[in-house]
C-alpha positions in Angstrom: 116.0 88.0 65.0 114.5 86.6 68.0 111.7 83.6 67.9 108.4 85.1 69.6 107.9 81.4 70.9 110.7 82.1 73.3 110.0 85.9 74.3 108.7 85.1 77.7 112.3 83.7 78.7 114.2 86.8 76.9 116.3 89.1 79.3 114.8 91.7 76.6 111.3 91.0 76.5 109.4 93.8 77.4 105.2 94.1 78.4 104.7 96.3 75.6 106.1 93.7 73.5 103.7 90.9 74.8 100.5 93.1 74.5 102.0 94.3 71.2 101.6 90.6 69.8 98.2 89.9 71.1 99.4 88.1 74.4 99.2 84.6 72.8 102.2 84.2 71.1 104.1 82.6 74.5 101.9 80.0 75.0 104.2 77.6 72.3 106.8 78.0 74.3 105.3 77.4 78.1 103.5 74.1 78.7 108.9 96.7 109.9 110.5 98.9 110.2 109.7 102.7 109.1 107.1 103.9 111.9 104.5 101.9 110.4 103.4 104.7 108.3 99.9 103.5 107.0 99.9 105.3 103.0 96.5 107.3 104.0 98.5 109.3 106.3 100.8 110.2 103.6 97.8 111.8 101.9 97.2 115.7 101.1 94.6 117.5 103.5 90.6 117.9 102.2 87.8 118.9 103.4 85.4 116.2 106.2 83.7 113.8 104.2 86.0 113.7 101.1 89.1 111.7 100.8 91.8 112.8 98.2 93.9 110.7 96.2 96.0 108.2 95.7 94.5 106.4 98.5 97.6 104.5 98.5 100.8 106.6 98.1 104.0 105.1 96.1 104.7 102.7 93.6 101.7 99.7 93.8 100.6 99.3 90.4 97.7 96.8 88.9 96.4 96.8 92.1 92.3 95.5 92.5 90.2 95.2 95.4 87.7 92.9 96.2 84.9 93.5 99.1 84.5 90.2 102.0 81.9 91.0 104.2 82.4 94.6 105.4 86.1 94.3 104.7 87.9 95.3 101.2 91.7 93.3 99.9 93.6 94.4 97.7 97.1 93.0 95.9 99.1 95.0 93.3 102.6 93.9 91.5 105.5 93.7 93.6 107.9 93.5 90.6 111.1 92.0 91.8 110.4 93.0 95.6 109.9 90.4 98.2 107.9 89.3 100.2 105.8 89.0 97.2 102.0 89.9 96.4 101.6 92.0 99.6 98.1 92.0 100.6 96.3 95.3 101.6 93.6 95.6 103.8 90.9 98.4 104.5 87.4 99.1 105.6 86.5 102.1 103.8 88.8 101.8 100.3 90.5 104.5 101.1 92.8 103.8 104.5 94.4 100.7 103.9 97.4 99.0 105.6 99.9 96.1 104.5 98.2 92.9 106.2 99.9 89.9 104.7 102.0 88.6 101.5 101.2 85.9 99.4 104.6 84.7 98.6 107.1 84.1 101.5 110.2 83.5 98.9 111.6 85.1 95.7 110.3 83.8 92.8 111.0 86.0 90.1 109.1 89.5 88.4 105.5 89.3 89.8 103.4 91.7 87.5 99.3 92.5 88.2 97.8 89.9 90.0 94.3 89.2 90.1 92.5 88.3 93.7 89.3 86.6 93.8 87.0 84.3 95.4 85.1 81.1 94.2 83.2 78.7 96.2 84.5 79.6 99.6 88.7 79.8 98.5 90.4 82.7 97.8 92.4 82.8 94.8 95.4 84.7 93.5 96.2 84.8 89.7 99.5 86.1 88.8 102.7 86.5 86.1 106.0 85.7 87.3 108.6 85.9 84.4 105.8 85.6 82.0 104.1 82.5 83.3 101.1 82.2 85.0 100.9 80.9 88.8 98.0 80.8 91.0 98.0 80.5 94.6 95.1 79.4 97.2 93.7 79.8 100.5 91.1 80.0 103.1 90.9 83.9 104.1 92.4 86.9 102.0 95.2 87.0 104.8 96.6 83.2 104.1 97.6 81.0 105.1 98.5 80.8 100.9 99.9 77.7 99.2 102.8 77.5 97.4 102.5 78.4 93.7 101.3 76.4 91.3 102.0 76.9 87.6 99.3 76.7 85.2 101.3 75.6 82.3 100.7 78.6 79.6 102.8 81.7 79.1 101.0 85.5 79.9 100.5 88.9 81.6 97.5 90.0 83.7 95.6 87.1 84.3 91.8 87.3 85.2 89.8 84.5 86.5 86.1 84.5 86.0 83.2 82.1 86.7 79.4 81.4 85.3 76.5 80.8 87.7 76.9 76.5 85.7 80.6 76.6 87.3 82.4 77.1 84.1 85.8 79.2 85.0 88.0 81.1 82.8 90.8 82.8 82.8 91.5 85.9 80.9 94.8 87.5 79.7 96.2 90.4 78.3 96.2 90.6 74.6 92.5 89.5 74.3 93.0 85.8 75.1 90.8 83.5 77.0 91.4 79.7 78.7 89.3 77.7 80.0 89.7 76.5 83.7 89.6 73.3 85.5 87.1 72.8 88.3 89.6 73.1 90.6 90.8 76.4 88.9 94.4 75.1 89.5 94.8 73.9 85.5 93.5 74.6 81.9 92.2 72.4 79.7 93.8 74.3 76.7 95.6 77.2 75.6 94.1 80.6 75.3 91.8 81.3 72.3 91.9 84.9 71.0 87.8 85.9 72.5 88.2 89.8 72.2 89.9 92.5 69.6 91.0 95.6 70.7 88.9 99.5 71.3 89.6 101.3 68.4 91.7 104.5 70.1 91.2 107.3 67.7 93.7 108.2 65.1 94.8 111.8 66.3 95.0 110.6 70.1 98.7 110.5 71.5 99.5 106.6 73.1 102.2 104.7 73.7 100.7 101.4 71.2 97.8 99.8 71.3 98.3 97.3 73.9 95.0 95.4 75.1 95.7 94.2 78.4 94.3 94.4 82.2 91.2 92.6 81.7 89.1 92.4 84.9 86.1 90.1 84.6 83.1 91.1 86.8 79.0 89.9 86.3 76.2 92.8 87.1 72.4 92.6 85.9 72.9 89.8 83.3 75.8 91.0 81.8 79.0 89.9 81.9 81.6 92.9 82.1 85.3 93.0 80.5 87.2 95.6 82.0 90.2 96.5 80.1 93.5 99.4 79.4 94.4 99.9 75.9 97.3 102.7 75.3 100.3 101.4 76.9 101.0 101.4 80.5 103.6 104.6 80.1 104.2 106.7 77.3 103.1 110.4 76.9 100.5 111.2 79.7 97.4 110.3 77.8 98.9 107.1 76.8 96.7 104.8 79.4 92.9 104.1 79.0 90.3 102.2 81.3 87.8 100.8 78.7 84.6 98.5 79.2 82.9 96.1 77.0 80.1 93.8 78.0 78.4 90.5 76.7 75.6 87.5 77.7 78.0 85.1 77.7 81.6 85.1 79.3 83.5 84.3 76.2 81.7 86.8 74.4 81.0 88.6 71.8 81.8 91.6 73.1 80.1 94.9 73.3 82.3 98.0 73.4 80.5 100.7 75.9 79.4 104.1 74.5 81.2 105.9 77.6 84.6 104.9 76.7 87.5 106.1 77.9 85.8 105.5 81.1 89.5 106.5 82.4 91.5 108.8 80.7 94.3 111.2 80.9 92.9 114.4 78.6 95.9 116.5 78.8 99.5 116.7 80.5 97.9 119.6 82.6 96.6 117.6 84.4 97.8 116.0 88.1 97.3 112.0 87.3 98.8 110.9 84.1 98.5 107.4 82.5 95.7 106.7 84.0 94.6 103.1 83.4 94.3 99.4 84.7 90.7 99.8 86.4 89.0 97.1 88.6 85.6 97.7 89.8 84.6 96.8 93.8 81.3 97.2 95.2 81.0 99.0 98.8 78.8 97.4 101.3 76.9 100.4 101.0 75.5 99.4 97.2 77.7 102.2 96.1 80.4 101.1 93.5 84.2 102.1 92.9 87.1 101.7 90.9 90.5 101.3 91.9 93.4 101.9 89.2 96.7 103.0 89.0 98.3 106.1 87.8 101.6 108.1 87.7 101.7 111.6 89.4 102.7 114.4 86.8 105.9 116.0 87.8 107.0 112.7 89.8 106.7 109.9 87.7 109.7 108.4 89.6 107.3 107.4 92.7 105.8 104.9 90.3 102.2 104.3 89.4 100.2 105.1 92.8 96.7 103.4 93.6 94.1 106.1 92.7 90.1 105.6 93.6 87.3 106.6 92.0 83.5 106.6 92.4 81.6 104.7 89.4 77.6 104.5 88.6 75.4 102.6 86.3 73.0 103.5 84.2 69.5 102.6 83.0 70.9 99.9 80.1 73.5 98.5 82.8 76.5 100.5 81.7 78.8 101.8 83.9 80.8 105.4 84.3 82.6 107.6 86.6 80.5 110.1 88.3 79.9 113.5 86.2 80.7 115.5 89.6 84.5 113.8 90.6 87.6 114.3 89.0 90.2 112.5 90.3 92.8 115.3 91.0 90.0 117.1 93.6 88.7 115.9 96.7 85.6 113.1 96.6 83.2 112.7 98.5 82.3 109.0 100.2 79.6 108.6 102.6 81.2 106.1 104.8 85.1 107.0 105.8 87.1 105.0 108.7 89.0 107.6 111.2 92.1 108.5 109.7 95.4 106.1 111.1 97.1 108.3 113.9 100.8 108.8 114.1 102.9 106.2 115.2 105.2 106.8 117.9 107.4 103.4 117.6 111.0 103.4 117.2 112.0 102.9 113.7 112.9 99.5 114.1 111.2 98.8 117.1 109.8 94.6 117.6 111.0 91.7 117.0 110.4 91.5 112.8 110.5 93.7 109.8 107.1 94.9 108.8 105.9 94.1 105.3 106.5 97.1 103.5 110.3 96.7 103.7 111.4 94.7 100.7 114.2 93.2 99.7 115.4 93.2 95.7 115.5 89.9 93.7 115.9 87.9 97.1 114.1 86.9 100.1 116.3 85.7 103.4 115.3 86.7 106.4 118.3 85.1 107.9 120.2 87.5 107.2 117.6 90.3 109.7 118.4 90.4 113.3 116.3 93.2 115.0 116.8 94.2 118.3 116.4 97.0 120.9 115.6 99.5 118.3 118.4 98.2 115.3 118.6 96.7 112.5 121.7 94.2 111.8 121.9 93.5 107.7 124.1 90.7 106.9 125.9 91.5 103.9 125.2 90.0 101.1 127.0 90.2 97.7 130.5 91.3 96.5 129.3 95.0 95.4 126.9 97.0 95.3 125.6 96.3 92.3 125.4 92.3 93.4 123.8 93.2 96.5 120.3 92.7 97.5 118.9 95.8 99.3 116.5 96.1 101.4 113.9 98.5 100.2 111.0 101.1 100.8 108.6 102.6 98.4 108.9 106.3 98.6 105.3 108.0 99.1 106.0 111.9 98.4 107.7 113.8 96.1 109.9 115.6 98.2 111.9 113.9 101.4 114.6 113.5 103.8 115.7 109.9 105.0 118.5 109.4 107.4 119.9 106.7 109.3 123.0 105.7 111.7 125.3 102.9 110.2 128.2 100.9 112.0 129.7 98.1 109.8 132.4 95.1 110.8 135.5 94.8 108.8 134.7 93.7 105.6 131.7 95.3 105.2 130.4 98.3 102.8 126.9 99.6 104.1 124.9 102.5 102.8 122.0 104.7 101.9 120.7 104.9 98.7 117.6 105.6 96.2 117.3 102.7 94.2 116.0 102.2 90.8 117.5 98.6 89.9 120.7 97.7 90.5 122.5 99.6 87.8 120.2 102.8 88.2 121.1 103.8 91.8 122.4 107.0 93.6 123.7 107.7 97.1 126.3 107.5 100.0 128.2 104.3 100.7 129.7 103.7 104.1 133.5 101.5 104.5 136.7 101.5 105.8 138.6 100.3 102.8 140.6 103.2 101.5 140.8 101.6 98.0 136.9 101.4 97.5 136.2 102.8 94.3 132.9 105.0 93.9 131.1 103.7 90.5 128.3 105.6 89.0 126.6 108.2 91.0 127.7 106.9 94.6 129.8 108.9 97.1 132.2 107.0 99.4 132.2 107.6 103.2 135.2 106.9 104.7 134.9 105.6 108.5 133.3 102.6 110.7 130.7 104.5 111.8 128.5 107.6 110.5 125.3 109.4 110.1 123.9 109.4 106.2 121.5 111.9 105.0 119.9 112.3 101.3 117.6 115.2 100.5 115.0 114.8 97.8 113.5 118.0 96.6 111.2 117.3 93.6 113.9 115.9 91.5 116.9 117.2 93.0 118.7 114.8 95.5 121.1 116.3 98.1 123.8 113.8 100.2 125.1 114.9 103.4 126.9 112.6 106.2 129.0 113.2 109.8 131.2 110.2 111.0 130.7 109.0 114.5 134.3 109.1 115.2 137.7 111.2 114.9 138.2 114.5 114.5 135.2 115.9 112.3 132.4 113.6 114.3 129.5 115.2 114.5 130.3 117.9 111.5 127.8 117.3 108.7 129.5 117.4 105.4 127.6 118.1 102.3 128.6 116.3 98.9 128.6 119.3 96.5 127.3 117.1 93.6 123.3 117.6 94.0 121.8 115.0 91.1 118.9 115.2 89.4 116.7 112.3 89.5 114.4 113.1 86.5 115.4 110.2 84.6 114.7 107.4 87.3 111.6 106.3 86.0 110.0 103.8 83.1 109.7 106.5 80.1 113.9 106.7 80.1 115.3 103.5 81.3 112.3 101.4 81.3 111.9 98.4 83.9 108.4 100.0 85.5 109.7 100.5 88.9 110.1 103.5 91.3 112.9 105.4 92.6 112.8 104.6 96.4 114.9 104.6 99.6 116.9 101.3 100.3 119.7 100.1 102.7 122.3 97.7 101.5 125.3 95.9 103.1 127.6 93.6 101.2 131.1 92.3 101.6 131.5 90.0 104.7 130.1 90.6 108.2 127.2 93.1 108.9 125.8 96.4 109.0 123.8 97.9 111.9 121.3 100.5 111.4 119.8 102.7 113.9 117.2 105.9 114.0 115.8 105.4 110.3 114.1 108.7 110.0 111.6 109.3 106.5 110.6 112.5 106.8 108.6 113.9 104.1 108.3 117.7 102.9 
């Protein structure tokens, strides 16, 4: 039997396990290169004057947006992906592009971060291996300081303030600790401030789970929003709920319109819908981003999704009676949609943000030039290896890419889960390579790969660069289904997405990256 004091340092501890136990019980123990897609393009046609969701394709879950000026930021977890706590930046919430990153090194897991301002500095709250960090700076876009640990154990960490200057931080499982001035300590461990919603009996969830609270002040009130549910599950597991109170540590007032968020049936597009933040538009309009998985592709991870939000006479607030969020919505204020870029796919002189390493961060080992990309390798295997990554945005895809490798060297292209739930082609010139799991060996120094993802179906094709067959396409005759990629079968909460890997000794140098989806 395992201590609970120790859970937030156990290979096997789990978020629902930490919500499950009321998100306190850690504390004892813790004193650029893809054509520079912007996600909006990757979005389905609708009619002028509407936008369509997600407004930001691919896995970026617990992602919340905050409004400076006329501008909107937004961070979301980045899991075990560097660079860390990419920040997103839009003018209209619904076309946003990957501006900066918070973290310039791998630290560890970084789950549902919480960006904010107070007094001038902009603040990022965030988990990392079930610790909380914070980070600070001048502007949304950095420069960021190094993290600095706040000396208690937690997930989904909320800061929030009162007009005296008291600041709080809020955590998943209903607890509450207060802040020093600086907001860079606490004076004590979390106190236990706020019991779950009562979900009804004859309602399918995953558990309980309290977590994702988002602290925001409107007309007097202070407003908690919150998920109950479970973040995966059956798809009307996940819940945005809202409770309110006059003072910031409570008591709390459960809203009459809750679920304000909430997945009805597994009919419909957007399942496990939950972990809402609210943002105001410089309009006076209000919003809420929150993330959900798409039904029929749960694979591509939980996807930012926007919806419109009102309040009513007694200063509650609900989504619009006229929106759902699997039709088009309309928004008075829209930026021109991004155009197509025409760049080569590793065209300048550095990677661009949304390529992301796994459980590393060396940029050493990147050399970009005239239109390549030369990997250093990195690891014995290709399980040991860290890849370097791309969230998937669409269901259905081709990617493609040239490879030459030194001696030494195994290169390849694969979708990527973690590093033991991987499929694709691996390029080498070592005839005794053996193929482990669901990888196919390419035999040569140079060659074309190709995978093929329709729905959940994923095709491999290659032609080698040399000999007699160059130029033939070969296609594996092992199709693989892809299904069971995803949280609800192997856990983790990640997505299945394209990757390139090189390890061994010496290098790998890729050329013509094509995504392409269907």
């Amino acid at each position: 039997m395992r201590s609970k004091t120790f859970l937030a340092k156990d290979p096997f501890w789990t978020r629902r396990q930490f919500v499950q136990m009321g998100g306190l019980a850690v504390t004892a123990g813790v004193a650029t290169s893809w054509p520079a897609l912007s996600f909006a393009s990757s979005l389905p046609s609708h009619p002028a004057g509407t936008y369509s969701n997600p407004v930001i394709a691919g896995d970026h879950p617990d992602a919340g947006a905050i409004r400076v000026g006329n501008d909107y930021y937004l961070v979301h977890t980045t899991d075990h992906f560097s660079p860390g706590l990419l920040i997103w930046h839009s003018r209209d919430l619904v076309h946003w592009k990957a501006a900066g990153a918070a973290l310039d090194a791998y630290y560890g897991a970084v789950w549902a971060p919480f960006l904010c301002e107070y007094k001038g500095l902009f603040y990022i709250y965030y988990p990392c291996d079930g610790k909380i960090f914070v980070v600070q700076a001048p502007h949304p876009l950095g420069p960021w300081s190094k993290p600095v640990s706040l000396g208690i154990g937690g997930i989904d960490p909320t800061h929030g303030a009162t007009p005296e200057g008291r600041r709080v931080l809020y955590l998943a499982g209903g607890g509450m600790a207060e802040l020093s001035d600086d907001g860079l300590s606490v004076k004590a461990p979390p106190r236990k401030v706020l019991s779950a919603w009562t979900i009804p009996e004859n309602w399918q969830v995953e558990c309980e789970c309290l977590e994702a609270p988002k602290l925001l002040f409107h007309s007097g009130y202070y407003h908690l929003t919150v998920a109950e549910g479970g973040t995966s599950g059956p798809p009307t597991s996940h819940m945005v709920l809202s409770a309110r109170s006059r003072n910031i540590d409570g008591p709390w007032e459960w809203s009459p319109h809750n679920p304000i968020v909430h997945t009805g049936s597994s009919a419909e597009t957007w399942w496990s819908q939950g972990h809402g933040r609210l943002v105001d538009d410089a309009d006076g309009s209000w919003w809420m981003t929150y993330h959900s998985y798409r039904n029929g592709a749960q694979n591509l991870g939980r996807q930012v999704l926007l919806l419109p939000m009102e309040w009513t006479e007694d200063d509650w607030y609900k989504v619009r009676d006229d929106v759902s969020a699997g039709n088009p919505i309309p928004k008075a204020h829209l930026e021109p949609g991004p155009s197509a870029d025409t760049a080569g796919a590793f065209s300048g002189t550095a990677l661009d943000l949304q390529w992301q390493f796994w459980k590393g961060y060396d940029l050493n080992r990147v050399r970009l030039a005239d239109g390549s990309l030369t990997l250093a390798a990195h690891g014995d295997s290709i399980q040991t290896t860290s890849p370097l990554t791309r969230a998937a945005t669409h269901p259905s895809y081709t990617v493609e890419v040239d490879i030459e490798i030194t001696p030494g060297c195994e290169a390849g292209l694969i979708l990527f889960y973690d590093s033991t739930h991987l499929c694709g082609l691996r390029l080498t010139s070592d005839p005794n390579t053996r193929s482990p799991g669901k990888t196919f060996l390419v035999n040569g120094g140079r060659a074309t790969l190709r995978i093929v993802k329709t729905d959940q179906v994923a095709d491999f094709y290659y032609h080698l660069q040399d000999g007699p067959n160059a130029g033939k396409w070969t296609h594996i005759r092992d199709s693989l289904d892809v299904t069971t990629y995803q949280q609800n079968a192997i856990g983790g909460f990640l997505d299945l997405r394209p990757a390139l890997y090189a390890c061994g000794t010496g290098s790998a140098t890729f050329r013509n990256w094509k995504y392409q989806p269907k």
